[in-house]
Residue, then its C-alpha position, 0 to 999 in steps of 0.5 A: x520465485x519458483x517456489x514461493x512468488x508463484x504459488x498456485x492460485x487455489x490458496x487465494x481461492x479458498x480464501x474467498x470461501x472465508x470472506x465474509x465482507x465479500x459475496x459468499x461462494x464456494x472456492x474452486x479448488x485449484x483451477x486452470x486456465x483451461x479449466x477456466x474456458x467457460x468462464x461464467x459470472x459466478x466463477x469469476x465472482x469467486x476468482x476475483x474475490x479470492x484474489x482480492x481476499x489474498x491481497x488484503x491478508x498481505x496488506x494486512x501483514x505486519x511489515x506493511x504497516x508496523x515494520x515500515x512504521x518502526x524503521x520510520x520512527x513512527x512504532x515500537x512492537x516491544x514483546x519480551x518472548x519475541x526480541x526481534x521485533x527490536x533487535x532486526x528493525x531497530x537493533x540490527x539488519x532483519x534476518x531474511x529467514x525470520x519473520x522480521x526480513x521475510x514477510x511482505x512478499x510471498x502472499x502478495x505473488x500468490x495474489x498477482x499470480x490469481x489475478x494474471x489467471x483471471x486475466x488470461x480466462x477473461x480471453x476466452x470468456x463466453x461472449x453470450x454471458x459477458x458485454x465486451x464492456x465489461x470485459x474490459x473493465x473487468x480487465x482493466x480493474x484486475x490489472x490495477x489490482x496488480x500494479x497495487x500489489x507489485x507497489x506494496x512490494x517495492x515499497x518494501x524492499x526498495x533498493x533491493x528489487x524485486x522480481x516481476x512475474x511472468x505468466x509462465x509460473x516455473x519461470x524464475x524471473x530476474x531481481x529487477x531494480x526499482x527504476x524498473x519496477x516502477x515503470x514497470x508498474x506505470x506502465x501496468x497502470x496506462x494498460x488499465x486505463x486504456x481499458x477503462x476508456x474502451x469500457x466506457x465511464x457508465x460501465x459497472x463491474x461484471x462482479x460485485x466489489x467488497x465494500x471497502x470498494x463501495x461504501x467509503x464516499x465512492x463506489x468503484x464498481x463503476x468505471x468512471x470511480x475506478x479511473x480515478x482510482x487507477x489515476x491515483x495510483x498512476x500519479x502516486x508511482x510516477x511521483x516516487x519515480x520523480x524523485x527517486x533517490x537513486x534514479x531521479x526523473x524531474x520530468x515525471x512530476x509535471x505528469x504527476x501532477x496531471x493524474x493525481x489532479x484527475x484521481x481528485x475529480x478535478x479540484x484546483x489546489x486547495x479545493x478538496x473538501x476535508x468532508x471528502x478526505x476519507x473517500x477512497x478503497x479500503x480493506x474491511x476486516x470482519x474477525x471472528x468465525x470463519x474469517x479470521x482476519x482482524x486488522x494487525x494493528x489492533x495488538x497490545x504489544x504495539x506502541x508509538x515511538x515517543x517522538x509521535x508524541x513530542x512532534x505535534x502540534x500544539x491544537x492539531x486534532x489528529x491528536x486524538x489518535x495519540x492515546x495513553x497507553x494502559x501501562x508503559x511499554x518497555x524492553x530492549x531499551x525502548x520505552x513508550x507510554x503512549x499508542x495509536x488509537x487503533x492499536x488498542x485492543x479491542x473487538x472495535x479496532x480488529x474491524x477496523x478498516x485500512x485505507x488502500x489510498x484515499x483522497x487526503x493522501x492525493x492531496x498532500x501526493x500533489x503537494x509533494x509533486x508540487x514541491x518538486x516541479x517548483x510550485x511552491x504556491x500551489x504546494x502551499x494551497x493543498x497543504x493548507x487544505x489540511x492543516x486547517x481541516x484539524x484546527x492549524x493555522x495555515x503557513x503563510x509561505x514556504x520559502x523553499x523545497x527544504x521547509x516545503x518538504x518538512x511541512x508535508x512530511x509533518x502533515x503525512x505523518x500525522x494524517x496518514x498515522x498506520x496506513x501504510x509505508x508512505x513515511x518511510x518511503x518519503x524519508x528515504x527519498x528525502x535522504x532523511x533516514x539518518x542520523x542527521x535528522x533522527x536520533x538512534x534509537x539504540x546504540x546499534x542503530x543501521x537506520x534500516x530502509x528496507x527488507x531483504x529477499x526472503x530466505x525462500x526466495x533466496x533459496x530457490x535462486x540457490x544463492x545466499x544473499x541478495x543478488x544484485x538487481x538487473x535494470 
């Protein structure tokens, strides 16, 4: 972590610099903490863009997306000058020095490295140019920004662990398991919170947000917004601590529920509007000039797993984003005719946005969280709420937590098609990413759940191999 999970704060600055979704501004390069003691509005516009542009880069990665959605069954990446797209996530183990075990890691500690700076400046920041307010909503959006990120890790790695970084960035920390990552990360979040109250639910961020943070049924720049965002956060990581396949907590789920009806506004079982199932926080993708950054999926050499295809539903209209490919994608004894829609090639799909967490994801959150704490009627209810919002029947009972479970997994899959990890999470901790319930894809199949430690990170702890998470 020395070398790589702590890199200095000025990559993410500059990267503001390039952002043309966001606010223009100057980078500063490499800046201190003590050169941050006067901070001023425009300064901590720039930091907290720069920031927030190296979270999205490594969002916009490929293992958050593409690789997590090979080792789900959801993808295929076939391309004839690069086998390991196939031979180290469906073939074999990825290689923690290639490109399909290391990613995923570094960008997102160089983005939690830039926002622990912006928060110790925020100590000494000048009281005449900043409302105490402020300060604390500033505080707690930046925490929640980080606790985004260390999530995006864990989710990742899983089993493995990760490291959770210290203020000091010499400090070589311990690979923490994921029980305590994750209360690691709900305590974060509580952190946050508790700044938010202190703020004031009328408080606007002291900085203006990108506008995949303002422009999608909500805007967060407001505190009230932004408490419902951190709560969904909250109930998201306190229902994957819940179930946990390896350290469950029953007593999570309740509490689960509780955030995550918050982060909705309220909404009884059922009660979400479809109309509001895209209201939430993107990252917004502007390709081409000085930015740079198209959305990774849109790729030609990306297709979807054929059992995308075969498994849905008969009227369901999330089958819009199940295209024919323009011709069939074949190599390593993978073979697909079919894509994401978003996976095209095409200047439309470079811009197109990637949901962070919106309310359609909440809602079928609950439902799992329903599951899991017995509620098998109100699981039903939200389930309900989407099947019918893209032309389903809805189920008439859910007889058990097993059928419970394989109706929400339906419907996840489906709805939230290349968001993100959040199959391959669920497969996981349903104890589903087997043989038992999904053929091999090859004959050398291992089922991969997670990704290594990188090659750099293994390094600079001078060993060669993993080394066994600490509690």
């Amino acid at each position: 972590m020395k070398r790589y999970s702590t890199i200095a704060l000025g990559l993410a600055v500059l990267a503001a610099g390039a952002c043309k979704d966001n606010p223009v501004a100057n980078p500063i390069d490499f800046p201190t903490v003590d050169a941050l003691g006067s901070l001023t509005r425009t300064s901590l516009q720039q930091l907290t863009i720069g920031a927030m542009a190296q979270s999205r880069v490594e969002t916009n990665n490929t293992p958050h997306t593409i690789q997590s959605g090979i080792f789900a069954r959801d993808a295929y990446r076939i391309e004839s000058s690069e086998p390991r797209w196939v031979s180290e996530t469906l073939g074999g183990q990825p290689d923690p020095g290639s490109f399909a075990g290391g990613r995923g890691f570094s960008g997102f500690y160089t983005a939690i490295r830039a926002y622990n700076t912006v928060l110790l400046a925020l100590g000494s920041a000048n009281p005449a140019l900043f409302t105490a307010a402020e300060i604390n909503a500033m505080r707690g959006f930046l925490r929640t920004q980080k606790a985004v990120d260390y999530m995006s890790i864990i989710a990742l790695r899983d089993t493995v662990g990760i490291p959770i970084q210290s203020d000091d960035p010499a400090e070589v920390t311990p690979i923490r398991c994921k029980a305590a990552v994750l209360t690691y990360i709900a305590a974060l979040l509580d952190s946050a919170n508790a700044d938010f109250t202190a703020a004031g639910a009328t408080t606007v961020l002291p900085v203006t947000l990108p506008t995949g943070f303002r422009s999608f049924g909500r805007d967060y720049s407001t505190v009230a917004n932004l408490i419902r965002y951190n709560r969904g956060w909250k109930g998201k990581v306190n229902y994957y601590r819940g179930i946990d396949r390896s350290n469950p907590t029953p007593s999570l789920f309740p509490t689960a529920i509780t955030e995550l009806t918050q982060a909705l506004g309220g909404a009884a079982p059922g009660a979400v509007p479809a109309a509001s199932f895209p209201n939430g926080t993107y990252w917004v993708f502007v390709p081409g000039g000085s930015e740079a950054t198209p959305n990774a999926i849109s790729e030609g050499t990306i297709g979807l797993n054929p059992m995308v295809g075969d498994s849905i539903q008969l009227g369901d209209t999330r089958a819009s984003k199940i295209v024919t490919r323009a011709a069939p994608l074949t190599g390593q004894g993978l073979s697909t005719t079919i894509t994401y829609v978003g996976a095209v090639a095409s200047g439309a799909n470079q811009a197109r946005p990637l949901p962070i967490l919106r309310d359609e994801e909440l809602v079928l959150l609950r439902a799992q969280a329903y599951i899991e704490a017995g509620q098998l009627a109100n699981a039903l209810a939200d389930i309900n709420s989407v099947r019918t919002a893209y032309g389903l029947a809805p189920h008439l009972v859910l007889p058990d937590t097993e059928t419970a479970r394989s109706a929400v997994l339906y419907e996840k899959r489906y709805s939230l098609l290349f968001e993100g990890p959040q199959r391959l999470m669920d497969l996981r901790e349903y104890r589903r990413l087997n043989s038992t319930y999904l053929r091999p894809e090859l004959p050398t199949d291992p089922y991969n759940a997670a990704l290594p430690l990188p090659r750099g990170e293994l390094d600079a702890r001078g060993v060669s191999t993993n080394p066994a998470c600490t509690a």
